[in-house]
FIPAVO-855458 format. One record per residue: residue in three letters; y negated, z, x negated of N, C-alpha, C, O in turn. Coordinates in steps of 0.2 Angstrom, whole numbers, plus 5000, padded with zeros to 4 digits. Example, Ala and Ser with C-alpha at 12.3 -4.5 7.8 and 13.67 -1.06 7.14 Angstrom:
! residues 2
ALA502850394934502250394938501650394934501750424929 SER501150354936500550364932500050394936499450404933 
This chain:
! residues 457
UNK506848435029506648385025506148415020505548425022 UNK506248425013505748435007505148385008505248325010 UNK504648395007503848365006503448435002503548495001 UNK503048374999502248404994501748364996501848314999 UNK501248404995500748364993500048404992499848454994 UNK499748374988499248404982498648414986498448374990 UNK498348474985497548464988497148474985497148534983 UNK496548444983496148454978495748524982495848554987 UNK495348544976494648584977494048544979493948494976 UNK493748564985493148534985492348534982492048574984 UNK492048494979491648504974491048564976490848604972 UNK490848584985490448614985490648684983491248684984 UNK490348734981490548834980490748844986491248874986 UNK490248824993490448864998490948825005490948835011 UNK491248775000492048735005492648785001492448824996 UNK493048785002493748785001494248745007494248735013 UNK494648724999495148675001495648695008495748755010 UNK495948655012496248665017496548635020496448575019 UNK497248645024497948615024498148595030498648635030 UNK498248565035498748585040499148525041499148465040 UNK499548565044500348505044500548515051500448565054 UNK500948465054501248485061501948485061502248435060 UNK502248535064503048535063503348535070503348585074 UNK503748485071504048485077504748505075504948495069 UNK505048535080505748565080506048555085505648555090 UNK506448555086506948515091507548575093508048565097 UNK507548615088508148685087507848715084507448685080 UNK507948805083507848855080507948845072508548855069 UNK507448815069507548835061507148875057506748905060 UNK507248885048506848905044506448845041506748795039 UNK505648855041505348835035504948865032504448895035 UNK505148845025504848875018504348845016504348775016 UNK503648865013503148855010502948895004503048955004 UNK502748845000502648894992501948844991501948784992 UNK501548884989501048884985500648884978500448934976 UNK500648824974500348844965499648894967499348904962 UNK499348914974498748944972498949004979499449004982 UNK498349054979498449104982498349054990498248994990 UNK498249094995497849055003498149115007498549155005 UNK497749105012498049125020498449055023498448995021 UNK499049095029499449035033499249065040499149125042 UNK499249025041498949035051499449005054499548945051 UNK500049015060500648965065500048995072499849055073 UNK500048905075499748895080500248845083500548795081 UNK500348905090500948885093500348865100499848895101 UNK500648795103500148815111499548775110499348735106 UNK499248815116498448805117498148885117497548895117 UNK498548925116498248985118498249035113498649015108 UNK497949105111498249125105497749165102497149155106 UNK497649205098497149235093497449275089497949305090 UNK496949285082497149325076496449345074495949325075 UNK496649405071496049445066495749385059496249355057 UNK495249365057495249355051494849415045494349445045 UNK495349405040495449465035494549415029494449365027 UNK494249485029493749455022494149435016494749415016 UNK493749435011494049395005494049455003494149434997 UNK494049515003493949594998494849615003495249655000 UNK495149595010495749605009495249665016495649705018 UNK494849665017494749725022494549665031494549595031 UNK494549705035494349665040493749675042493549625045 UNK493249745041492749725040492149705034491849745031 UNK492149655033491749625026491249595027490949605033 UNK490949525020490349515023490549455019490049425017 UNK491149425018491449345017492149355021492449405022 UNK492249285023492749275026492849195027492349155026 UNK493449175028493749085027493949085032494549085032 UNK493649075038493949065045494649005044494848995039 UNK494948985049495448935049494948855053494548855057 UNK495248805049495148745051495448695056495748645056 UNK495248775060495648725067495148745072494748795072 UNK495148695077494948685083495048755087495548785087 UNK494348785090494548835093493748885092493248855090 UNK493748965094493249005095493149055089493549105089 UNK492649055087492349105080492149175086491749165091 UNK492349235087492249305091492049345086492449385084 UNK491349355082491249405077490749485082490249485085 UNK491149525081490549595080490449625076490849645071 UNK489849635077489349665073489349755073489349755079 UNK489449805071489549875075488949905069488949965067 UNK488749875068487749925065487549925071487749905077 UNK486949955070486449945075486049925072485549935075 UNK485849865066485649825064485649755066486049735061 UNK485549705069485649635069485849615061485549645056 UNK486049575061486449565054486649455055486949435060 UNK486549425050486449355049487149335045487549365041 UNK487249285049487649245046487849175042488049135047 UNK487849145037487849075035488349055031488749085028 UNK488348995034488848945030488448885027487848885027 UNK488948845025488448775023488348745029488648725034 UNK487548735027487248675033487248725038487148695044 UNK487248785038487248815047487348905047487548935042 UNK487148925053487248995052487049025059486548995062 UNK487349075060487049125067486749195066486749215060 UNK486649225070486349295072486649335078486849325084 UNK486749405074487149415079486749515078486649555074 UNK486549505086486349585087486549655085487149655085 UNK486249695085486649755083486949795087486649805092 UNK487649815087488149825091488349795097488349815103 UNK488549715095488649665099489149615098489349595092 UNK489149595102489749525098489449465101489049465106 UNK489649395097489449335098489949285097490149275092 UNK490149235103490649175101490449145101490049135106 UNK490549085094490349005095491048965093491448985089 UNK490948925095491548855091491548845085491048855081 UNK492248845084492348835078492848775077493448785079 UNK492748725072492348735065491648695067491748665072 UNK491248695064490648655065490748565063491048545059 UNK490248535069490448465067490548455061490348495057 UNK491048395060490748345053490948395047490648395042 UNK491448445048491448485042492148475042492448495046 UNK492548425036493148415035493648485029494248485028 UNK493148525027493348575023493248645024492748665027 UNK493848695022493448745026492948785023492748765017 UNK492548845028491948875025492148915024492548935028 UNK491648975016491449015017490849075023490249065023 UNK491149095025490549115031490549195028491049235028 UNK489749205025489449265025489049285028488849255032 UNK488749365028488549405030488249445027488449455021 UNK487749475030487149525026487349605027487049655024 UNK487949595030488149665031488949655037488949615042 UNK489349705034490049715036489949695043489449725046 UNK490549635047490749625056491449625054491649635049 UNK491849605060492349615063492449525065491949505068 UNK492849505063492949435064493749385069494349395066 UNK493649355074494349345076494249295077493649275076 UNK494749235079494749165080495349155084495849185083 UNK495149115089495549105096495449045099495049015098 UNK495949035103495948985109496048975115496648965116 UNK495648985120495749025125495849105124495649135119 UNK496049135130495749205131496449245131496549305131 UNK496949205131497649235129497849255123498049205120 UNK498049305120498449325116498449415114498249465118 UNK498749415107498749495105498749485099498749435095 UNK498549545099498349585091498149635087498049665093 UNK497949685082497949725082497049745083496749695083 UNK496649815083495949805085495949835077496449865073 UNK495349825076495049845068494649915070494249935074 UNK495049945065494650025064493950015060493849985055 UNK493350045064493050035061492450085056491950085053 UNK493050135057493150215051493350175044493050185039 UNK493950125046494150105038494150045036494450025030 UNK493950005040493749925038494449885040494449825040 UNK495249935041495649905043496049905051495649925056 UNK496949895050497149895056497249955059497549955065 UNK497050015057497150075059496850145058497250165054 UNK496550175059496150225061496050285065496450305068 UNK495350305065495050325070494450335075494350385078 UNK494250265075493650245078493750175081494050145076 UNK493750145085493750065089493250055096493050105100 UNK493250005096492749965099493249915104493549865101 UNK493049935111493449885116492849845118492349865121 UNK492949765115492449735118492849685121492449645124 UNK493249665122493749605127494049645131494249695130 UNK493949625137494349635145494949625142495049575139 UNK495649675144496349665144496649735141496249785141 UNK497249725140497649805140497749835131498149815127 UNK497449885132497349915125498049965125498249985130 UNK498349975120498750015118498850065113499050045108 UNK498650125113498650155105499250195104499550235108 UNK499350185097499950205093500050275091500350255085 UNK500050355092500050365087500250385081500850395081 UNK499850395074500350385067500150465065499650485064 UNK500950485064500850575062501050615069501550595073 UNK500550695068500950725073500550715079500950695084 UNK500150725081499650735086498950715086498650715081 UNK498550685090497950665089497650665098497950655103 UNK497050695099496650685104495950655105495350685103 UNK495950585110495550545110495150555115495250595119 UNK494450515115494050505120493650445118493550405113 UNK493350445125492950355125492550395131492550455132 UNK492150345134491650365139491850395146491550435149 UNK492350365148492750375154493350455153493350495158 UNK493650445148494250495148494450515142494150495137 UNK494950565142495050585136495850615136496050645141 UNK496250615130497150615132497350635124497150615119 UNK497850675125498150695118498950655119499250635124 UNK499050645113499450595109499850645106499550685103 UNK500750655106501150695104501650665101501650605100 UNK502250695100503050685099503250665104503750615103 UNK503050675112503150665118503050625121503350595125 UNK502450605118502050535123501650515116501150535114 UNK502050465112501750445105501150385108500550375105 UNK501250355114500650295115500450285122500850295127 UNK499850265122499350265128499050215130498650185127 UNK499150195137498950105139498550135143498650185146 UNK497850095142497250075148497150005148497249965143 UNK496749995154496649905153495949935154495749965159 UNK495549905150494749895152494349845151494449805147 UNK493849825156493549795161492949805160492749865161 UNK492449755158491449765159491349775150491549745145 UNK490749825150490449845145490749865141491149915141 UNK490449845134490649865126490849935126490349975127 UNK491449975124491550025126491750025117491849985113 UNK491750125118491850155110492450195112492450215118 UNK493050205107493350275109493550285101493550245097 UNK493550345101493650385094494250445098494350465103 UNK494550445089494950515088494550575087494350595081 UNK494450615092493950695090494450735085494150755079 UNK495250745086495750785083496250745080496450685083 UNK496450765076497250745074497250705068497050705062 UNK497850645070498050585064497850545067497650555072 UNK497650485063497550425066498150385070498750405072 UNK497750305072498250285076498050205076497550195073 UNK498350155078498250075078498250085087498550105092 UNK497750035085497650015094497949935093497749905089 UNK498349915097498649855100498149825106497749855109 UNK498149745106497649735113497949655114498049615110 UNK498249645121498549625123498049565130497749595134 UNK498249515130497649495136498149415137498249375133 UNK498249415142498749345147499549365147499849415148 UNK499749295144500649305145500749255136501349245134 UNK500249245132500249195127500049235119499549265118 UNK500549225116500349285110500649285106501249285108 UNK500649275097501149295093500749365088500249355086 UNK501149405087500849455081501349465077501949445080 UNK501349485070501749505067501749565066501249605065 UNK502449585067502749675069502749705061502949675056 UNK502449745060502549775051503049845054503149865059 UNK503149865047503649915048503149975049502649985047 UNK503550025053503150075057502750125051502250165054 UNK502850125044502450155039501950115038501550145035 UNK501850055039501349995034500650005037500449995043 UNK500150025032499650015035499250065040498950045045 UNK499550135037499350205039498550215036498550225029 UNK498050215040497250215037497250295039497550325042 UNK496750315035496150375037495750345035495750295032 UNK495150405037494450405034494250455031493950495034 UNK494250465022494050495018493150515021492950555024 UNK492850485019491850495019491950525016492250565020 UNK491950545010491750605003491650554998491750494998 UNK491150604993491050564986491450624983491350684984 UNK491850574977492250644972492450614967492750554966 UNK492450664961492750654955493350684956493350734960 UNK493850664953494650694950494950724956494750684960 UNK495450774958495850754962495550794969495150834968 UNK495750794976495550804981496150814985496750804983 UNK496050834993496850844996496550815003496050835007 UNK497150765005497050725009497750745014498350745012 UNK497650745021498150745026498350675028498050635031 UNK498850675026499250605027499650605034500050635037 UNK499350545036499550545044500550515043500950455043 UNK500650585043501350585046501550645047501150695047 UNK502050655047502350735051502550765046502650745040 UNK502550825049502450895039503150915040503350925046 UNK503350915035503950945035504250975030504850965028 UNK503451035027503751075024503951135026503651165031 UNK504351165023504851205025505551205030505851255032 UNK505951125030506351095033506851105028506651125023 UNK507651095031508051085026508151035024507750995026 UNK508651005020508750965017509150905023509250845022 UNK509350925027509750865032509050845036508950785037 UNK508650895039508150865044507550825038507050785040 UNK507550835032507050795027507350725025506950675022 UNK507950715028508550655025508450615032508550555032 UNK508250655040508350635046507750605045507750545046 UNK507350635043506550605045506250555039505650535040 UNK506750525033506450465029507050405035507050345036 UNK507350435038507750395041507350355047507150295047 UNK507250405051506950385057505950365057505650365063 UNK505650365050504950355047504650405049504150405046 UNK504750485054504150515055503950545046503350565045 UNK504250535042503950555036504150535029504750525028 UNK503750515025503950445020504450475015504650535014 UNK504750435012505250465006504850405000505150414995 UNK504350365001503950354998503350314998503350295003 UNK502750294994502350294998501850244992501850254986 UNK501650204994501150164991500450164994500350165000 UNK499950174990499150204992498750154989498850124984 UNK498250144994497650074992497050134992497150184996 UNK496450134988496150164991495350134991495150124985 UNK495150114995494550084997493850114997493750175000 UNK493250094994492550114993492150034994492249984993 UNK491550074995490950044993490750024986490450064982 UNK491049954985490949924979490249884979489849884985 UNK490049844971489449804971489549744976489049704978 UNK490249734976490349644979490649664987490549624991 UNK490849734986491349724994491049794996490949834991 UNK491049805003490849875007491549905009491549965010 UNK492149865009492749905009493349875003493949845003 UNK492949894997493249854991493749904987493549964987 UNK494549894985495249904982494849934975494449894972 UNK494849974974494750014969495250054965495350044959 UNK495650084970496450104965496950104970496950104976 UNK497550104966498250094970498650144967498450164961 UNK499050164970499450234966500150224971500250194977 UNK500650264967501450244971501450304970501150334966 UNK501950354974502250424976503050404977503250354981 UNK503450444974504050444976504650464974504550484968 UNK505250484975505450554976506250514969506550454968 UNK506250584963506750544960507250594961507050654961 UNK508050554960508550594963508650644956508550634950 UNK508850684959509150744954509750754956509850764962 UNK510450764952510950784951511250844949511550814944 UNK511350904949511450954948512350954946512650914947 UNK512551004943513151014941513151084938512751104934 UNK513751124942513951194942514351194936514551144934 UNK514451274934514951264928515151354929514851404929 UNK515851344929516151424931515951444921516051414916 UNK515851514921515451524914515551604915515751624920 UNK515351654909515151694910514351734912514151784914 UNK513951684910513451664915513451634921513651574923 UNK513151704927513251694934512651674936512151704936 UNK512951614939512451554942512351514939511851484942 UNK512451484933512351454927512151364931512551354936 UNK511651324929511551254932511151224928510551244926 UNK511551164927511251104923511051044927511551024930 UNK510551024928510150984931510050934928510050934922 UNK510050854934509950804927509150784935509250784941 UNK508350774929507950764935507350694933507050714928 UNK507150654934506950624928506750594923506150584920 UNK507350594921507450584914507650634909507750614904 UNK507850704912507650774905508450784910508750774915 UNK508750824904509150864906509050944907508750964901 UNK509050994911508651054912509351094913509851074915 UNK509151164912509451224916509251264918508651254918 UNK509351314921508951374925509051434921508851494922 UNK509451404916509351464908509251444904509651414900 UNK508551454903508051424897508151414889508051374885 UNK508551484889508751514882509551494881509951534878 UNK509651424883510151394881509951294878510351244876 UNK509251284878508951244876509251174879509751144876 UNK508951164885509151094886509251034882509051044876 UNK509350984882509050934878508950884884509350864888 UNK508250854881507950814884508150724882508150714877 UNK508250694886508450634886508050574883507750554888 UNK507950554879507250484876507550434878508150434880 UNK507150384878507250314881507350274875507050274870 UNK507750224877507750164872507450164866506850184866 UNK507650144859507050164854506850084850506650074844 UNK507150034856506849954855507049914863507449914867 UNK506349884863506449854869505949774868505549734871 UNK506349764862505949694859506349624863506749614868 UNK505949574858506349514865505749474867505149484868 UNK506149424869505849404874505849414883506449424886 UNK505249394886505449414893505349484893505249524889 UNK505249504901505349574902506049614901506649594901 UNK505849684899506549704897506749784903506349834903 UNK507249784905507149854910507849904905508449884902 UNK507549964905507850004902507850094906507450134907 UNK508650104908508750154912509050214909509550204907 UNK508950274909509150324908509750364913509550404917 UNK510450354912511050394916511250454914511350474908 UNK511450494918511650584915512250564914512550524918 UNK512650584908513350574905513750644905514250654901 UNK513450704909513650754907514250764911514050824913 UNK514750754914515350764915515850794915516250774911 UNK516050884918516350914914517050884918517150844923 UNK517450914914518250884917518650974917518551034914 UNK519250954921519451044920520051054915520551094916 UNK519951014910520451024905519851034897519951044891 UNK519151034901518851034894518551094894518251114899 UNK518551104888518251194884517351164881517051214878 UNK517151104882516451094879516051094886515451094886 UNK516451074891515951054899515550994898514950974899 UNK516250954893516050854894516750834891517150864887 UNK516750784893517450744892517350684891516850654892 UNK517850654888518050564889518050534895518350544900 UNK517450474895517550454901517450364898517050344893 UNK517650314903517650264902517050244909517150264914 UNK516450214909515650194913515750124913515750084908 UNK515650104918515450024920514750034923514750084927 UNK514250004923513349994925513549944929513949894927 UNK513249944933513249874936512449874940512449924945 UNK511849824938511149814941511249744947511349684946 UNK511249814953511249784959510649734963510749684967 UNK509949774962509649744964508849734957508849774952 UNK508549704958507949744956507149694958506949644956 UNK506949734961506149714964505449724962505149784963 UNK505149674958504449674958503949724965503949704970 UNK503649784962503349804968502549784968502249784972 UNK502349774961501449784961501549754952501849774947 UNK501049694953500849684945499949704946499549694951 UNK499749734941499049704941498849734933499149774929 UNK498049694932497749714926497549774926497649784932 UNK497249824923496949864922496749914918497149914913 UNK496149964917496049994913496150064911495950094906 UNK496450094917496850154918497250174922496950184928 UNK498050184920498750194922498650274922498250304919 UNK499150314927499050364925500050394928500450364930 UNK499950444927500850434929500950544930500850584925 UNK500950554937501250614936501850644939502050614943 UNK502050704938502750744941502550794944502350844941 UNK502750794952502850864954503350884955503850854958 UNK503350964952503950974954504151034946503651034942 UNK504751074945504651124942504951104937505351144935 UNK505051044932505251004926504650994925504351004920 UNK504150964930503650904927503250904920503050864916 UNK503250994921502850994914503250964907502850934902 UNK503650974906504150974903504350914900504450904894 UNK504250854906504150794906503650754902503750714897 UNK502950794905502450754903502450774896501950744893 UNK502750824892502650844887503050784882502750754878 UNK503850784885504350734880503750654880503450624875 UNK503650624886503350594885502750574881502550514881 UNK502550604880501850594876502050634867501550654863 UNK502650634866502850674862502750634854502950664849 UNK502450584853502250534849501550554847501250524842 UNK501250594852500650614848500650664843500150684841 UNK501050674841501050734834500950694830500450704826 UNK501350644828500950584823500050554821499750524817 UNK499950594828499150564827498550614823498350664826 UNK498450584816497850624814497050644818496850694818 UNK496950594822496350604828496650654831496250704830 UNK497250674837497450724840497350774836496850814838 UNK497650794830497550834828496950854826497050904822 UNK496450834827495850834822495350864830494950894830 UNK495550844833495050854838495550824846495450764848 UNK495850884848496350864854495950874859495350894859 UNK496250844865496050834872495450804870494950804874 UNK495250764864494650704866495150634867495550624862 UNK494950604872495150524871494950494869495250454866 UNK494250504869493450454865493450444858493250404854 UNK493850504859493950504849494650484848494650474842 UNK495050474850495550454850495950364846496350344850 UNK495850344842495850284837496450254837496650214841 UNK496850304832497450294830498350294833498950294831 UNK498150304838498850304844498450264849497850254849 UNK499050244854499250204860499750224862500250224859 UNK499650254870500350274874500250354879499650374879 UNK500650374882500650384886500050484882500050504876 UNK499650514886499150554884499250614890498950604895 UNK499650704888499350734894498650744895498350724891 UNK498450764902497850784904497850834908498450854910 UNK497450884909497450924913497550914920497250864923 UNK497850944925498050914932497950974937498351014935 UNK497850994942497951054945498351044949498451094953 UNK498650984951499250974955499850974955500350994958 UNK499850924948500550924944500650884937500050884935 UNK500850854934501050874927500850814925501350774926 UNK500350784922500150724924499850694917499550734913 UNK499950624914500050574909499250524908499150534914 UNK498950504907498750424905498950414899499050444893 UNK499050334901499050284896498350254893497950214896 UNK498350284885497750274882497750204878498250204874 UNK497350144878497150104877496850094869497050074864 UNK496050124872495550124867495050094871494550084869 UNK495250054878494750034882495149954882494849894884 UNK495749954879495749884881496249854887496749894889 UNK496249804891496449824896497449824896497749794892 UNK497749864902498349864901498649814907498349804912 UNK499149774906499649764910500249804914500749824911 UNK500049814921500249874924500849844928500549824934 UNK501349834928502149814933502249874933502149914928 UNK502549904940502649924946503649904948503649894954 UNK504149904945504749874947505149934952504949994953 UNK505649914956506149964959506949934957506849874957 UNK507549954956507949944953508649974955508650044954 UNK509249954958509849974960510149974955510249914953 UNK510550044952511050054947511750084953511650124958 UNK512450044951512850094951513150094945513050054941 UNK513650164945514150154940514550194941514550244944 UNK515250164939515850194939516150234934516150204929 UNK516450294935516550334931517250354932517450364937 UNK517650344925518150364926518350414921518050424916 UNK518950454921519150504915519350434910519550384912 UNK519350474904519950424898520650454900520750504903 UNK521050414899521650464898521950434889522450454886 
């Protein structure tokens, strides 16, 4: 059965609006909910149960958070050794250093929900009863997975690990984590206990307590944390918790995007100490792998090969001059507009040029929004042995520019163009998009091309 219904905003700063509906089901169905505004959704199945609550900065350990407006138990710790305050409207508690505190929630006589802050980053969960499951909060990286946690509830922890190997310890014991034995149950019992990763990759600790529980499953790459602690300008090198596999062939590289021990692509948050947030989104970056097409050609040149890799068409004999492929040279209109680059090099064995007639059908099978957001610097690079090559065509609009030429590699000085700018890179072949400081709209799409190719006759 379709229903709406409107909720206003609450006049104070520190209420926000709040929703709950009750749905009985009588058989296994779907229901859809859409929103004109952003929100959290909380399913309270029962009497029993518990969930993490996420801050407003998107970390779990923060110093704002909008609990839920339901009936039930506020569980915050603190992991300073500082005692650290917390307020809402009309009310507020105290909670020690390295300790946790529960009280009821929501407080009397409060029909709207609250902002609840803090003077310094906790860990925040809301429950009912003593039954459920969930993930523990790392508290290396403010999220679900890491290398540092904190067992403060009696019940059965489980850790995950993510990558190749990792060896743990806590007060009691200590166990290495492998290919072999990727996860590790203990049930603990009493006093606030710590266990840390000494070696390795990180890992998601599970924590499990009755027979009553909902969690949601993410896919086995989602939400893979470390703990950088450095301060750094430009680029640095980080071990990414998954399995290495360089120097592998090309079937065991195909086996392992299959079965997750290693990504075939990769999207990156990266979190700092901001003015507003202690584990605040500062940059997003995407990695991933584009397909390259190769084609042989029997020649008087031995081993002769034309590549199609990103866009460029390339050979492995230079002194035959490639040509490089450009993109669309109008993408006016209205609406968004998506424009693809296809290799048409085609030889057939009746042609003497090593391309033929052919008749191509395109057909756009899929295509997926991955990331919009605003911003004031895009940056875009290639690894790999074309890239340079790449970032060259791309930016190839800057000879038009009298600034460039007048004074290259300054940005600052930079007036009279807009678009894509090399940079120096020590990793790989690498672009920004120069503005003049004004902000860019940055979409993120992914997109399924087939096409059919046939000869002419």
């Amino acid at each position: 059965q379709d229903s709406s219904q409107v909720i206003l905003n609450p006049e104070h700063p520190l209420e926000v609006a709040s929703w709950t509906q009750i749905i009985n089901a009588t058989e296994p169905g779907l229901a859809t909910l859409t929103s004109s505004g952003e929100g959290s959704l909380l399913l309270v199945k029962g009497t029993q149960g518990m969930t993490n609550i996420v801050g407003l900065d998107n970390a779990y350990l923060s110093q704002s958070f909008i609990p839920p407006q339901l009936d039930g138990k506020l569980s915050i710790y603190n992991p300073s050794q500082d005692g650290v305050n917390l307020n809402w409207r009309l009310g507020g508690v105290s909670v020690p250093g390295n300790s946790s505190l529960t009280i009821d929630w929501p407080p009397l006589d409060r029909d709207q929900a609250l902002i609840v802050s803090s003077s310094s980053p906790v860990a925040m969960r809301w429950h009912q009863g003593n039954d459920g499951i969930l993930q523990n909060i790392a508290l290396d990286t403010g999220q679900l997975s890491g290398q540092e946690y904190t067992l403060s509830q009696n019940g059965t922890y489980t850790m995950q690990l993510l990558g190749e190997q990792l060896f743990w310890v806590n007060e009691t014991t200590s166990g290495w984590n492998n290919d072999s034995e990727s996860t590790t149950s203990f049930v603990h019992q009493g006093d606030l206990e710590h266990l840390q990763i000494a070696e390795g990759d990180s890992s998601r600790m599970i924590f499990e307590s009755g027979a009553n529980g909902i969690m949601m499953i993410e896919r086995d790459g989602e939400n893979r944390c470390i703990s950088l602690n450095i301060s750094a300008s430009g680029w640095i090198e980080v071990e990414a918790p998954w399995q290495d596999v360089r120097g592998r062939g090309e079937a065991d590289i195909i086996r392992s995007w299959r079965d997750g021990s290693h990504f075939s692509g990769m999207a990156i948050t990266l979190f700092a100490d901001t003015e507003n947030a202690p584990y605040g989104a500062v940059s997003n970056g995407w990695a991933f792998h584009l397909s390259r097409l190769s084609y042989e050609f029997t020649s008087s040149i031995s081993g002769l090969e034309v590549a199609w890799s990103g866009g460029a068409v390339v050979t492995n004999h230079p002194e035959l001059e490639p040509v490089v492929l450009r993109v669309p040279a109008e993408r006016g209109g209205p609406g968004p507009r998506f424009s693809a680059t296809i290799p048409s090099l085609y030889p057939v064995a009746q042609g003497t040029t090593g391309q033929g007639y052919f008749n191509g059908e395109i057909e756009l099978t899929s295509r997926k929004s991955l990331a919009s957001y605003g911003a004031y610097e895009v940056r875009r690079g290639w690894y790999g042995p074309y890239g340079e090559q790449l970032g060259d065509v791309s930016a190839s609009a800057l000879a038009s520019s009298e600034d460039w030429t007048a004074f290259p590699g300054q940005l600052s000085l930079l007036t009279d163009y807009a678009g894509w700018v090399p940079v120096p890179s020590q990793a790989a072949a690498e672009t920004v998009w120069h503005t003049g400081g004004e902000q860019i709209l940055f979409t993120l799409q992914s997109a399924d091309l087939s096409m059919l190719i046939s000869e002419a006759t």
